[in-house]
Structure formats: C-alpha cells, structure tokens
TILUM-52660 format. One record per residue (C-alpha): x, y, z; residue in one letter. Coordinates in steps of 0.001 Angstrom, whole numbers, plus 524288, in hexadecimal, padded with zeros to 5 digits. Layout:
<pts>
XYZa ...
</pts>
This chain:
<pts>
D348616DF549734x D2EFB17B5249385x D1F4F17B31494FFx D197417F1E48997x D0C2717FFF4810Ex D0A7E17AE84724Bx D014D17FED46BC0x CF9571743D464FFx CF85B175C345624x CEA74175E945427x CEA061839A4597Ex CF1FE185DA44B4Bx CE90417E18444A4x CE09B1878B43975x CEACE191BA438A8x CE6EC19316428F6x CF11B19E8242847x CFCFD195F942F34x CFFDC189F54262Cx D0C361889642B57x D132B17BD542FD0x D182717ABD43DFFx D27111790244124x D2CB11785944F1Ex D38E6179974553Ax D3C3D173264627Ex D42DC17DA946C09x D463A1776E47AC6x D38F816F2647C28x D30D4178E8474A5x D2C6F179E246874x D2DE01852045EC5x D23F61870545242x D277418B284453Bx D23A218E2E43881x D2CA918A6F42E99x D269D18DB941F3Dx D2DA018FEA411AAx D39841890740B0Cx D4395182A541682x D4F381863C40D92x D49711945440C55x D4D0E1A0CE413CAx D48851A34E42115x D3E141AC4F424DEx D3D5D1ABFB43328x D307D1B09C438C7x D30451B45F4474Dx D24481B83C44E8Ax D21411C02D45A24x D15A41BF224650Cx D0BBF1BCDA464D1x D0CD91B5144566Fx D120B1A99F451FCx D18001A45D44442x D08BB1A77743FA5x D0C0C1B4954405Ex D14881B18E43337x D0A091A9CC42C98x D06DE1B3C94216Bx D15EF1B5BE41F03x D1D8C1A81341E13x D14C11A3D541258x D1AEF1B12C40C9Cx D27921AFD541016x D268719FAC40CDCx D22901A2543FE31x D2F551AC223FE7Ax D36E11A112400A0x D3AE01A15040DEDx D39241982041A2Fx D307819EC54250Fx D341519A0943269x D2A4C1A02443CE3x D2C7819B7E449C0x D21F319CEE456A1x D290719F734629Dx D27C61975646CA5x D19D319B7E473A3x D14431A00946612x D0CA7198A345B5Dx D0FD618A1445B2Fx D1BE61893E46358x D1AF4183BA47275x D17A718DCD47B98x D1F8318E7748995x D164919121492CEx D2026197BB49C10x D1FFD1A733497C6x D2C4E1A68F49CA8x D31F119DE249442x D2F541A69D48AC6x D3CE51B2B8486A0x D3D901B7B147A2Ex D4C211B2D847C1Cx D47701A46847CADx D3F121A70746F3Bx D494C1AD1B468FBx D52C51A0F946CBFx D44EB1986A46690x D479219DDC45B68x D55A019CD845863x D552E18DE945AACx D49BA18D9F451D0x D53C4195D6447C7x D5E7F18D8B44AFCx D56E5180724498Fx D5293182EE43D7Bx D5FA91894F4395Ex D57B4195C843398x D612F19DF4429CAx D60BC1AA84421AAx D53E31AD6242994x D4BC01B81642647x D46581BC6C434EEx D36CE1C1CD43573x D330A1C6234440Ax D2A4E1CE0D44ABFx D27691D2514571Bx D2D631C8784610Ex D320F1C17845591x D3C4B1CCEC4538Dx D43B61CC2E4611Dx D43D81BC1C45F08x D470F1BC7645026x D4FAF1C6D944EEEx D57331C1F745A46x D58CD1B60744FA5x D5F801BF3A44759x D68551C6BD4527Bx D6E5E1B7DA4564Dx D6E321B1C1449B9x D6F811BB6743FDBx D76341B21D434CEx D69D21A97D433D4x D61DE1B79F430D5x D619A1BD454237Cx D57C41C83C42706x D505F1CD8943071x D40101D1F64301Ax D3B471D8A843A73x D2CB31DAF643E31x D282F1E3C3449BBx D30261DFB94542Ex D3B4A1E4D245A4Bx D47281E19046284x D485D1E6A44700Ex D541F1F042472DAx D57C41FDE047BC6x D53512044A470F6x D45391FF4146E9Cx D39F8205BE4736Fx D2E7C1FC1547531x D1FAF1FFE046FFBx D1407202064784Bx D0E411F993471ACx D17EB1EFC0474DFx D172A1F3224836Dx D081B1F29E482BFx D0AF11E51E47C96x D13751E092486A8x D0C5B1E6DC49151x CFF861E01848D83x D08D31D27549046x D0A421D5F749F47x CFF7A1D34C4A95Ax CF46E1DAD44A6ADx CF7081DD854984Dx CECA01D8EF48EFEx CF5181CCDD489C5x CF8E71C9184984Cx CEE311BF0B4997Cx CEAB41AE7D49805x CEBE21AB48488C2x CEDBD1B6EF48109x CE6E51B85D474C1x CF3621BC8946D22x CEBBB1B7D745F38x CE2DB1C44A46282x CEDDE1CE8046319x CF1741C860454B0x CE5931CB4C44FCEx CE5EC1D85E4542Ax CF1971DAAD44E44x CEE361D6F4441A7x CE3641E1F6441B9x CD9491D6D544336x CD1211DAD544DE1x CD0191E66C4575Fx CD6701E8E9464E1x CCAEB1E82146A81x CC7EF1DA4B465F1x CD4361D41E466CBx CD80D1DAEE4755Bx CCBC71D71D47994x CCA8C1C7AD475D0x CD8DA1C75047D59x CD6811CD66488E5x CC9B51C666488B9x CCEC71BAB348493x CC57C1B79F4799Bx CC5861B36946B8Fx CC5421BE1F461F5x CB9511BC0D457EAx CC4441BD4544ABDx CC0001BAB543C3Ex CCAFF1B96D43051x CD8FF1BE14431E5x CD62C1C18043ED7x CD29C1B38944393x CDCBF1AE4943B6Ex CE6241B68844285x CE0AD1B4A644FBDx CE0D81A4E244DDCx CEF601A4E8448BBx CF5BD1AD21453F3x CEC151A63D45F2Cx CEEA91972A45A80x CFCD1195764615Ax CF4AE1993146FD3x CE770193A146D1Ax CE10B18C02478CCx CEFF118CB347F97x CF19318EBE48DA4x CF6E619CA54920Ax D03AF1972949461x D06DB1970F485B6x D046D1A3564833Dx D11741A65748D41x D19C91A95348078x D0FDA1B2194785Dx D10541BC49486D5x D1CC81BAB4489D6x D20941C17B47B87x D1BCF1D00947F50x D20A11CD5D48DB3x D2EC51CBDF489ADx D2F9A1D9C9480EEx D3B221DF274866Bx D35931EADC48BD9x D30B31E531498A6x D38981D87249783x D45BA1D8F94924Ax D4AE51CCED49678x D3E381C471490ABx D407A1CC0848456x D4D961C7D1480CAx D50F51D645482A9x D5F931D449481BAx D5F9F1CD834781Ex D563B1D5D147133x D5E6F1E13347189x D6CAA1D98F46CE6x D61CF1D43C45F6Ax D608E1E20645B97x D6C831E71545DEFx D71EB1DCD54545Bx D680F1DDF144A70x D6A491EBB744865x D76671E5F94430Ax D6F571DD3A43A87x D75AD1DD6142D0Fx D6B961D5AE42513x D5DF31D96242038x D53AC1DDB9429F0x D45731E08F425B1x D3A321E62542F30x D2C341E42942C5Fx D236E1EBB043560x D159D1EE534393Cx D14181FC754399Bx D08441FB99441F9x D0F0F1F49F44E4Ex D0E111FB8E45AF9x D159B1F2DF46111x D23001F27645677x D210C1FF4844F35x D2417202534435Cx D2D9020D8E44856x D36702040944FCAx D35EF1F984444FDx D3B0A2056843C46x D446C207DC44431x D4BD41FB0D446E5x D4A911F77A43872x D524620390436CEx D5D351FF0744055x D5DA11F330438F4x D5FFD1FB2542CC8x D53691F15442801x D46B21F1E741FDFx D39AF1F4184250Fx D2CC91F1FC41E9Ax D23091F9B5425F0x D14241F02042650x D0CA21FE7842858x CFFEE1F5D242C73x D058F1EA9743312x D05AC1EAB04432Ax D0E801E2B844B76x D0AFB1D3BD445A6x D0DD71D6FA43840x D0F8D1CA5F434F3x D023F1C6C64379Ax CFCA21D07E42F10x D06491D50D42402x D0E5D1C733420FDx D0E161C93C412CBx D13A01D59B413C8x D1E1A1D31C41D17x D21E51C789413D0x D21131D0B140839x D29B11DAFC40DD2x D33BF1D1CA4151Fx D35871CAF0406E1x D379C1D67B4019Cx D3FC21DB1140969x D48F71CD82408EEx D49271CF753F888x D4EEA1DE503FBB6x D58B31D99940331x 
</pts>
C-alpha cells in the first residue's frame, strides 16, 4: 500500500473563481483528480500543468475554450491540487507521472487532442505526443522546454533549483508555494512574499492577490510536510543535476521525434520569463517549423494572468490551420 495524504475538500470550499466539478481516476491504490468541462462528444483540449500549480492554474481558460466547443480535460498530478499525495519523495519520477498520465489518456480513450502545457507540463505532455502521436491533432506549447545535449539551462533555473537543495530558501517544513504565485502574478513585492516564506507567515493580501494566494495554497492547507514531497521533488529532478530523476533519456528521444512532428504546432510564450526565455522558445518553435505568439507582458505562469489571451490566440490559430 503506498502511504499517502488526501487533501480534505473543505480546503476547496469558497474557490468563487473554480466552479468546476471533480472527476477522479484510480491509478494502483491512488487516486488521480480531474477536471473534465465542455461537450463529451466535443474535441479535446488537454490542459497540463507544471509546479507548483494545479488544474486552477487553467481556471480563466476552460470556460473559453468550453464556449468554443471543446471538452477541457485538466488533470493534477499526483502530489498537486486534489489528487493523493505520496508522502515518500521518492516515490515521486517524472517517469512515473508521465506513465499517470497516459493511463488517465488511455482510460478515458482521449482522441484528436489538442495538447496545452507548460513548464513541467511540457516534458510530461509532450512526451504524450512523442508515444502516442495518432491520438494528437496539435501541439501548444507554453514556456517549457525539453531537456537535450543541446540545451543550455537558465540561471534562473539553476537559482530555482538550487534554492530546492539544503540551505536554499524553499528547502524548509511546509513551503508557502501560494506566495511565489502571487509574486508571479505581479501581486506583491519580493520583499513581501520572500519574507512571509522564509518567515513562515501569512501574507496580509486584498483582491486578486488573495484570490490568487487562496487558490494555489488550498491543495496544502493545514497538511503535514510530508505532502508537500511531490511539489519539491519537481525542481529537484531538472535534469541538470539529476538526470536520471528527470526522465533525461527519455527527454532527449521526445524531442528528437517531435522535430519530426508533421502536424500543427503553436507556441504561446511569456516574454518576461527568466527562467524559459523568450529566445529559446523562439528558437525551438523554429525547429518545429511552428507559430509563436509572443505574450510581451506575461512572465513564466501565463496562464494565471493572460488566459483570455492565450485562448484567443490558440483559437485563432486552430481556424488558420
């Protein structure tokens, strides 16, 4: 039996910008959450997130994309949102998520899927694509990347990953990860939001800001340390300290074959990421011979911040085709 933690659904409870029913798919003795919105009979939009988010990150999109006609599915890997959390950090590969999600595919026997992913969302999802490519009808692609010889990582993503080690700022009991969304969004200063998580106290948050701060903080409300296992062990498995825990291999064979990839491709990026830059998204949409739609104020969680114009561009995009 794998231990794990389930977060109780009263933390969820006065989410006024997630209406969203729950869905869950059994994997081994665990149990996998999902969003499943818009017409069953209608084409797929599959929405894959990254750390440290879960399907809220899509929130402002699948009402979009729903009214567009398609079905959203937005999954929350297992340790994020409301799916169990292992408490065991190792338990946790980005191989084992990625397997997660193709039974979750496979169960629900997703076709002609339009992919969405960011961040860690792109070496799970697109690794979807690379293995199954006949149940994919296009690809989006959001500030991420997949690892290979060739790619040269970010300081900013080896200050990110570096903070995840012992004596980093995020290498501590209970991280307030719902604080490092709100400073993404432009919410609330360094200062502010560094400070209440190396301190470990509640940000004082009015508006958007709290709004944000409650969504992303719900899933590890009140939970022991132990559940939070999955959220670190995301930027301790980038493959530039720790190959094997980031599915490098297998990273490297996804690329190769979708620079092969024959069908339409579409990156959406936020041009103010330090850690994905707009430079190297550039680049690899140019190797895939795709389109890119540069967000020229968006950061790394574009999602969280520009939905409405992702959807508006993606849609676009899909009538071009």
């Amino acid at each position: 039996m794998t231990d794990f933690i389930r977060t109780p659904e009263q933390n969820f409870a006065g989410l006024a910008d997630f209406p969203f029913s729950a869905n869950y798919h059994s994997w081994q003795d665990l149990r996998l959450h999902y969003l499943d919105e818009g017409p069953k009979d209608g084409p797929v939009i599959l929405l894959v997130h990254g750390m440290p988010t879960w399907s809220y990150l899509y929130r402002h999109m699948i009402p979009l994309l729903v009214k567009a006609g398609y079905r959203c599915i937005a999954p929350d890997h297992l340790g994020f949102g409301k799916s169990d959390k292992p408490t065991d950090i190792h338990w946790y590969t980005i191989a084992r998520h990625t397997e997660v999600l193709t039974s979750l595919i496979n169960a629900l026997d997703l076709q002609h899927i339009t992919l969405v992913c960011q961040d860690w969302g792109g070496p799970i999802g697109l690794a979807q694509a690379a293995m199954m490519p006949t149940r994919f009808d296009r690809l989006t692609i959001m500030n991420t990347w997949l690892d290979h010889p060739a790619y040269e990582y970010s300081d900013a993503i080896k200050n990110w990953n570096k903070n995840w080690h012992d004596g980093g700022i995020f290498a501590r009991q209970t991280p307030n990860v719902a604080a490092l969304m709100v400073l993404s969004a432009g919410l609330a200063t360094p200062a502010e939001m560094i400070g209440a998580i190396v301190q470990g106290t509640e940000p004082a948050l009015t508006g958007n800001a709290a709004t944000i701060y409650k969504g992303f903080g719900a899933p590890f409300k009140n939970l022991d340390d132990a559940a939070y296992n999955g959220l670190r062990r995301f930027p301790l498995s980038i493959p530039l300290d720790n190959p094997d825990q980031g599915n490098a291999t297998a990273q490297h064979l996804h690329y190769q074959i979708l620079l092969n990839w024959r069908k339409p491709v579409h990156f959406i990026w936020g041009c103010e990421d330090d850690i994905f830059t707009q430079a190297w998204g550039r680049n690899w949409a140019t190797q895939m011979n795709a389109s890119f739609d540069p967000i020229s104020d968006a950061s790394h969680f574009l999602q969280n911040t520009h939905g409405a114009e992702i959807c508006r561009l993606l849609l676009h995009r899909i009538a071009a085709e």
